[in-house]
N, C-alpha and C positions, 0 to 999 in steps of 0.2 A: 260250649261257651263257659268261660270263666265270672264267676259271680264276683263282685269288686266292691268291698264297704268303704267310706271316706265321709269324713265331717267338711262341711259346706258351712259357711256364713249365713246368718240367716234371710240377710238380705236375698242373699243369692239364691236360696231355693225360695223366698219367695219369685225371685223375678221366674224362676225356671218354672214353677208352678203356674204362674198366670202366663206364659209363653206356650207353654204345654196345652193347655187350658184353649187359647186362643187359636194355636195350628192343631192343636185337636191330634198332638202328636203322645205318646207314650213320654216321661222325664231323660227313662233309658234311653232311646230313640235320637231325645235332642240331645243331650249327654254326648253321646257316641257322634253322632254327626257333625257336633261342635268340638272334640276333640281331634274327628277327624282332620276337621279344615284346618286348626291350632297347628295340629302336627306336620300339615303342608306348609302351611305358611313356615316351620323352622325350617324346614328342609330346601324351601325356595332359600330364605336366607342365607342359608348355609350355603347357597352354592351363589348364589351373587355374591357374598364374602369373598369364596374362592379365586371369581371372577377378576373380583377388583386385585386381589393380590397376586393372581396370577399377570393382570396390567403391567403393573408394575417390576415384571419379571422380565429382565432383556433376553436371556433365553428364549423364554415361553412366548414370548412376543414375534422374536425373530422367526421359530418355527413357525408360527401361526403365518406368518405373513407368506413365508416361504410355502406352504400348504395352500392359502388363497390364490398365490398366485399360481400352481400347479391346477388347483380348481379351475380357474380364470382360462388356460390354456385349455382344458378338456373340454369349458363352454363352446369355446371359439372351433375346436376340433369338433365339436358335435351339429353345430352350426351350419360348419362348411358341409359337412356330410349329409345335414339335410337339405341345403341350397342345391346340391348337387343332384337329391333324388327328384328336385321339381324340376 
């Protein structure tokens, strides 16, 4: 593990301190764990960004639709083949 110095607001390491203090967790610990989440939440971002602009993509659209409905027939094909085994 890599050791990591950084200045903090004072505010802020108080609230980290009495946080700490209250879940009775180590600073490092919530540090790390509230970085983790930080860093999920950019990454969800990122990809519903992607999302929305890929929306707006009449290519990417058109494939997609064309893929659902290819899904939509594998349902139906899976469907019949188990009506078939009762």
């Amino acid at each position: 593990m890599t050791t990591f110095t950084s200045s903090l607001p004072d505010k802020l390491l108080q609230d980290l301190d009495k946080t700490s203090k209250e879940l009775k967790l180590p600073k490092n610990k919530l540090i790390e764990k509230a970085l983790e989440l930080f860093l999920d939440e950019i990454q969800k971002a990122k990809y519903a960004k992607s999302f929305k602009r890929a929306a707006k993509d009449k290519d990417i659209m058109a494939m997609a639709e064309e893929g659902m409905a290819d899904y939509y027939k594998m349902l139906q094909d899976f469907d019949k083949e188990i009506d078939g085994k009762n």
